[in-house]
C-alpha positions as CSV (number, residue, x, y, z in Angstrom):
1,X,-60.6,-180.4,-91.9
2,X,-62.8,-178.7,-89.5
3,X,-66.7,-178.2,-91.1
4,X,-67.5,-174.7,-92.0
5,X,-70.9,-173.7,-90.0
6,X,-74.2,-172.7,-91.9
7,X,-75.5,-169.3,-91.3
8,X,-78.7,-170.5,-90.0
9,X,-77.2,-173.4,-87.9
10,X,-75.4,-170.6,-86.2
11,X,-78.7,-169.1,-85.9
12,X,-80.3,-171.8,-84.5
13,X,-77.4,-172.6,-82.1
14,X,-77.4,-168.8,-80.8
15,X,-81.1,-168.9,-80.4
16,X,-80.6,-172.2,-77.9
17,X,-78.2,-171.1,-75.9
18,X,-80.1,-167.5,-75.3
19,X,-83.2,-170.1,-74.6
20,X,-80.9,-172.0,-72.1
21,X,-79.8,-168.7,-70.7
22,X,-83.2,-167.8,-70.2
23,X,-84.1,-170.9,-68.3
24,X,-81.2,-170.6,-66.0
25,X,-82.4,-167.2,-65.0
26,X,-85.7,-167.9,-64.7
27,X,-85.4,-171.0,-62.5
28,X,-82.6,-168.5,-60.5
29,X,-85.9,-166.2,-59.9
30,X,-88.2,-168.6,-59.0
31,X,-85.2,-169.8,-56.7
32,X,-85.4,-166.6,-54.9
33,X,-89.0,-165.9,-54.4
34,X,-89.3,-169.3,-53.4
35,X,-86.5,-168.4,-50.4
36,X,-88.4,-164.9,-50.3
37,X,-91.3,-165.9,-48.9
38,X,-89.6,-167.7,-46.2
39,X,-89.9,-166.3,-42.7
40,X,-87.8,-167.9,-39.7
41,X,-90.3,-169.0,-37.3
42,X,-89.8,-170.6,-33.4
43,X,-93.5,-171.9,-33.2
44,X,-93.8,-175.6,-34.0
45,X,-96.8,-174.8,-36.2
46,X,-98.5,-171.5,-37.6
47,X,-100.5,-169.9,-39.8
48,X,-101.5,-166.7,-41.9
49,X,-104.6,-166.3,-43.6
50,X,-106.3,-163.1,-45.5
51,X,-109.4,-162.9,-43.6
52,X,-111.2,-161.4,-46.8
53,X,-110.1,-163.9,-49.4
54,X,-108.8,-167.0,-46.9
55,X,-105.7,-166.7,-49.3
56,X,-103.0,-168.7,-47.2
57,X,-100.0,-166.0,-46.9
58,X,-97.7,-168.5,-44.3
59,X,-98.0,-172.1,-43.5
60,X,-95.8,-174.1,-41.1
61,X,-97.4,-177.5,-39.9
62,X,-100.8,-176.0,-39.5
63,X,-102.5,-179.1,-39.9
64,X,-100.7,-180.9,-36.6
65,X,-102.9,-181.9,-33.8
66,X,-101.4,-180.0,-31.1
67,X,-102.7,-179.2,-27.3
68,X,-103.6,-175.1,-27.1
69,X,-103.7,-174.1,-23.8
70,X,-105.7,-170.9,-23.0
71,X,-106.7,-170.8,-26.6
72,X,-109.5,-172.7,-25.3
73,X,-111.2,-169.6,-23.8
74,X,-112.0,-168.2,-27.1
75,X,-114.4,-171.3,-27.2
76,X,-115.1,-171.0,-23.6
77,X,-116.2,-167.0,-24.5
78,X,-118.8,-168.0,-27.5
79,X,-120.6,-170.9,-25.8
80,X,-121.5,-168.6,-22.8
81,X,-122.2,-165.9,-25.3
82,X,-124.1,-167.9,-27.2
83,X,-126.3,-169.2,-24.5
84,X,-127.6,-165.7,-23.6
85,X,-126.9,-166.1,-19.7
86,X,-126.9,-162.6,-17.8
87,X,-123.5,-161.5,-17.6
88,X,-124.5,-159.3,-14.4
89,X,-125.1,-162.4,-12.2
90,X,-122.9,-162.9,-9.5
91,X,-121.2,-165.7,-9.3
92,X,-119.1,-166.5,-6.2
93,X,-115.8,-168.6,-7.0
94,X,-115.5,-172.1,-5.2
95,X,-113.7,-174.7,-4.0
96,X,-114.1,-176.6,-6.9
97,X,-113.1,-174.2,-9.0
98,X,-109.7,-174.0,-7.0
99,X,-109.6,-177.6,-8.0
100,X,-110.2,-177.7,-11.2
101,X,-107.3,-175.5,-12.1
102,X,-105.0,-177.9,-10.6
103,X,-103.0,-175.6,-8.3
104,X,-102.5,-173.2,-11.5
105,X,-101.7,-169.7,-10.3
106,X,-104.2,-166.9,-9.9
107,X,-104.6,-164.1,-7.9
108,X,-108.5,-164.3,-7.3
109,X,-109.2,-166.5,-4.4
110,X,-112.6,-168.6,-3.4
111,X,-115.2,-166.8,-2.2
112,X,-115.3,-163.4,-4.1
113,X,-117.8,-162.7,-5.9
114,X,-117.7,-161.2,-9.4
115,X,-120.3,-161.0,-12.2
116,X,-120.2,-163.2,-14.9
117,X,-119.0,-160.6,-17.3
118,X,-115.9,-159.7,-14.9
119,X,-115.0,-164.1,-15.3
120,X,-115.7,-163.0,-19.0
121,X,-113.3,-160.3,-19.2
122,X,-110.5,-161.9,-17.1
123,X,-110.9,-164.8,-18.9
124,X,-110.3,-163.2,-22.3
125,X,-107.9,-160.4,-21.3
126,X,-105.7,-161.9,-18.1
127,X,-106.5,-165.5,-19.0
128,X,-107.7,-166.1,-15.1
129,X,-108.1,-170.2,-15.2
130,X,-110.0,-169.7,-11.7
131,X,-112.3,-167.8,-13.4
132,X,-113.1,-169.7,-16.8
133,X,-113.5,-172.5,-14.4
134,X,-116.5,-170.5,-13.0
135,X,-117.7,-169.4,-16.0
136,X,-118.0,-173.8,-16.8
137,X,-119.1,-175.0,-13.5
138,X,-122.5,-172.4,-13.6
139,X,-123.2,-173.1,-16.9
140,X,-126.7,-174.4,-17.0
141,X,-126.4,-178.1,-16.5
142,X,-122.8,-177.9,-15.3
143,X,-119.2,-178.7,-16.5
144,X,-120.5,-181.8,-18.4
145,X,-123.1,-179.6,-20.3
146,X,-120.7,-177.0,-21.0
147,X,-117.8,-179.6,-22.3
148,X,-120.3,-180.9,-24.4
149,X,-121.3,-177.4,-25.8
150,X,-117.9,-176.2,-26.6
151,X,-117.4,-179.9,-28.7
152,X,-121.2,-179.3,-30.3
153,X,-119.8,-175.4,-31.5
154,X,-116.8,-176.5,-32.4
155,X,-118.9,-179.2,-34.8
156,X,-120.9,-176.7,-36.1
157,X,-118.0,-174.3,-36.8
158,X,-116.6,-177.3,-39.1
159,X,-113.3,-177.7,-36.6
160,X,-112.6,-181.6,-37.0
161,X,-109.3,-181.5,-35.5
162,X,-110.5,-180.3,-32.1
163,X,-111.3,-181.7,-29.0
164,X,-112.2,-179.9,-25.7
165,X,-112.7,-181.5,-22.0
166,X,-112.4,-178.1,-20.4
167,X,-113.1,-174.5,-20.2
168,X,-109.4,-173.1,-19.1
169,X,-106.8,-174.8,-21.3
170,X,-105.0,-175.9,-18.5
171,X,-105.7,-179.5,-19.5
172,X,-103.2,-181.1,-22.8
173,X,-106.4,-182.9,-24.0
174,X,-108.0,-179.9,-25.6
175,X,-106.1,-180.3,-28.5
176,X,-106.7,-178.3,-32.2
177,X,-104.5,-177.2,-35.5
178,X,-103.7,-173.9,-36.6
179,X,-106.2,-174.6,-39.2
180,X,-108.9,-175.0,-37.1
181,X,-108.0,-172.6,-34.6
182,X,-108.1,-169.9,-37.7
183,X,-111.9,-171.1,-38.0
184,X,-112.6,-170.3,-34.0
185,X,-110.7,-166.8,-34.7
186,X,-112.9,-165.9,-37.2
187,X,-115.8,-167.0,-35.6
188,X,-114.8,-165.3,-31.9
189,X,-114.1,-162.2,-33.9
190,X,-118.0,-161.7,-34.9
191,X,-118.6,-161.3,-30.9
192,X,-117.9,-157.8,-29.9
193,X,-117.2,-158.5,-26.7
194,X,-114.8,-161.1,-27.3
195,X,-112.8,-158.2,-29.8
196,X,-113.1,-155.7,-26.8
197,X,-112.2,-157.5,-23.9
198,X,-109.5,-160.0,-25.5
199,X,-108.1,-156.6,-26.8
200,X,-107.9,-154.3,-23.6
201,X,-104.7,-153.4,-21.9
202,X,-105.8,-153.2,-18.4
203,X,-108.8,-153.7,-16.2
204,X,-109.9,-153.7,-12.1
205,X,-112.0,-155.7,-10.8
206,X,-113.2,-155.5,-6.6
207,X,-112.4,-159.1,-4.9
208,X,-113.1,-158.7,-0.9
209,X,-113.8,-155.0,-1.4
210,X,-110.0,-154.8,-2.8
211,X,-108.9,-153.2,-6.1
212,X,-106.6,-155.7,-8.4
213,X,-105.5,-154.9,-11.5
214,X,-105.1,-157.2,-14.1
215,X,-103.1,-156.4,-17.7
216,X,-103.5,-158.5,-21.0
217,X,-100.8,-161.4,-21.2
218,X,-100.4,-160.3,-24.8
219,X,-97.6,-157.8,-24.3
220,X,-98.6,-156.5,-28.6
221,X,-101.9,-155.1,-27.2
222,X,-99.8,-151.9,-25.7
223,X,-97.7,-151.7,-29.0
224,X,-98.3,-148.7,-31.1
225,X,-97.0,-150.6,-33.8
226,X,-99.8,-153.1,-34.1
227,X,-103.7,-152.7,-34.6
228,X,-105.0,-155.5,-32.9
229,X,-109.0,-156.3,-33.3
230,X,-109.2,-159.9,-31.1
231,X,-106.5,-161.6,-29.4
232,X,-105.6,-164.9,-27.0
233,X,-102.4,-166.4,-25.2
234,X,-101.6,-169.3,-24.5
235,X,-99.5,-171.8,-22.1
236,X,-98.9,-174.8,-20.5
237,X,-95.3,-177.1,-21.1
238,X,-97.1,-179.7,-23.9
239,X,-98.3,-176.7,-25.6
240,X,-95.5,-174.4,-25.9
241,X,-96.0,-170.5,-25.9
242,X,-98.9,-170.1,-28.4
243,X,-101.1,-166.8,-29.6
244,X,-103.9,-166.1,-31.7
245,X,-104.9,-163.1,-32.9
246,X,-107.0,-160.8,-36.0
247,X,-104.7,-158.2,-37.1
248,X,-104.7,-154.9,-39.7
249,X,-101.3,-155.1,-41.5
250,X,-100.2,-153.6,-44.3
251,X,-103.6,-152.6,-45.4
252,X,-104.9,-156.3,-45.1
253,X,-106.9,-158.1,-42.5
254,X,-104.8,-161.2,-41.8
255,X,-105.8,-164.3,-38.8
256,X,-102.3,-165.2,-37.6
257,X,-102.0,-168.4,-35.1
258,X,-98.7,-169.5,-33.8
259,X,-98.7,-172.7,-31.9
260,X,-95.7,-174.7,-29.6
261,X,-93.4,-171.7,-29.9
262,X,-89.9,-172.1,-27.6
263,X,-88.7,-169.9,-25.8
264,X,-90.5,-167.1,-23.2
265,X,-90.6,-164.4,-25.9
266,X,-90.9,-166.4,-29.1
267,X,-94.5,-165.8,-29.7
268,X,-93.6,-162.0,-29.5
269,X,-90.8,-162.6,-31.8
270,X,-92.7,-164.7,-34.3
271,X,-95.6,-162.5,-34.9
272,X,-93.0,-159.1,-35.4
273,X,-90.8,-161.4,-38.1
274,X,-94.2,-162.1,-39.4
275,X,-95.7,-158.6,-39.3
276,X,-91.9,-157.3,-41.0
277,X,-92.0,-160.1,-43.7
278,X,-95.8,-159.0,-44.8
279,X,-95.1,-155.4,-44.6
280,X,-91.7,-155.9,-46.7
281,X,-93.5,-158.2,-49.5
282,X,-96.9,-156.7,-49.6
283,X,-95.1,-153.4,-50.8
284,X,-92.5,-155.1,-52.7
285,X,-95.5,-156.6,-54.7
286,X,-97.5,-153.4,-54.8
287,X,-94.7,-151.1,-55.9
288,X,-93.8,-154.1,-59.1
């Protein structure tokens, strides 16, 4: 004969199954933010930080060790910068120089003569390699002493994962993390000149009395859609497509880096998922 319940073990059994129900839902919700704040990415590594708080928004492998191209000239920028050498000095391009860039394409040739602040500002916005050379090889003391300047800043700057043996990025031994590479961000972004010129869509510059035009690798720079305050490509095969920049989305400063991304476009790609995702989240959070 089947045992008649009492009224308060039905209670108590109705209470731990609404309990259990609970639970279930919850750990449903948590489920879904979880998958929520996942964005598809094609880099190898990146990262998104608030640049007010530091607050990690996106994290992908940011602490791998991974070569960064042209990255480097954002280092390449501060230690001239920071030496105080006149940027009107002419500097005519060499030989050497050619060499150094190991047959890499550019459209300046040896002999012109530009001022140091045109190398600065092709450096930063076209990412010439025949000019960042120059900018290493007149540094007082020479490519050694600049080398050894860029390694001293990036010291100083607390940057343990990086290593630099050039000024162009051309060379897979200057190697960083996404982590780090947020630090040099940050710090590149107090120097207006590295905000304007890494910014600007277009410049002309005189080599053998003739006009060239040069346009920023970053395509986002002419994109209505995106407020960009400091930027830097980069590429070479054991780096991948990579970019860097300081951004205003959704009302919030954020330092993006995307390292080792595949494919020509997949930078491009990677930062507009990412811009979507924090647009999309940032309001859905706001608006809760």
């Amino acid at each position: 004969m089947q045992r008649k319940l009492h009224p308060l073990e039905g209670i108590v059994a109705g209470f731990a199954l609404f309990i259990a129900l609970m639970l279930t839902v919850g750990f449903a919700q948590a489920d879904g933010v979880k998958k929520q704040k996942a964005v598809f990415l094609r880099s190898s590594s990146a990262l998104v930080l608030d640049a007010a708080t530091g607050e990690v928004v996106i994290d992908k492998n940011s602490d791998a060790v991974v070569p960064i191209a042209s990255i480097t000239k954002l280092m390449t920028a501060m230690v001239i910068l920071d030496r105080g050498l006149d940027l009107q000095t002419k500097i005519v391009l060499s030989r050497d120089d050619l060499r150094a860039i190991r047959g890499s394409r550019t459209r300046l040739r040896s002999g012109a003569s530009l001022t140091r602040d045109e190398l600065l500002m092709l450096s930063l916005m076209a990412s010439e390699n025949l000019a960042a050379a120059a900018l290493g090889r007149t540094y007082p003391g020479g490519m050694d002493a600049f080398v050894e300047a860029m390694n001293a800043k990036a010291q100083k700057l607390g940057m343990s994962d990086s290593v630099f043996v050039e000024p162009t990025g051309l060379s897979p031994q200057n190697v960083s993390s996404a982590v780090d590479l947020a630090v040099l961000v940050r710090a590149a972004n107090e120097y207006p000149i590295i905000r304007e010129y890494s910014t600007r869509e277009r410049a002309t510059v005189l080599v053998y009395k003739r006009a060239l035009s040069f346009g920023n690798t970053n395509q986002l720079v002419r994109n209505s859609h995106w407020d960009i305050d400091l930027s830097k490509t980069g590429y070479i095969s054991q780096a991948g497509r990579c970019l860097v920049m300081r951004v205003h989305v959704a009302s919030k400063d954020l330092i993006v880096v995307l390292l080792d991304s595949w494919g020509r476009h997949s930078r491009i790609g990677d930062a507009n998922r990412i811009r979507k995702w924090i647009e999309t989240n940032l309001s859905s959070a706001h608006s809760s």
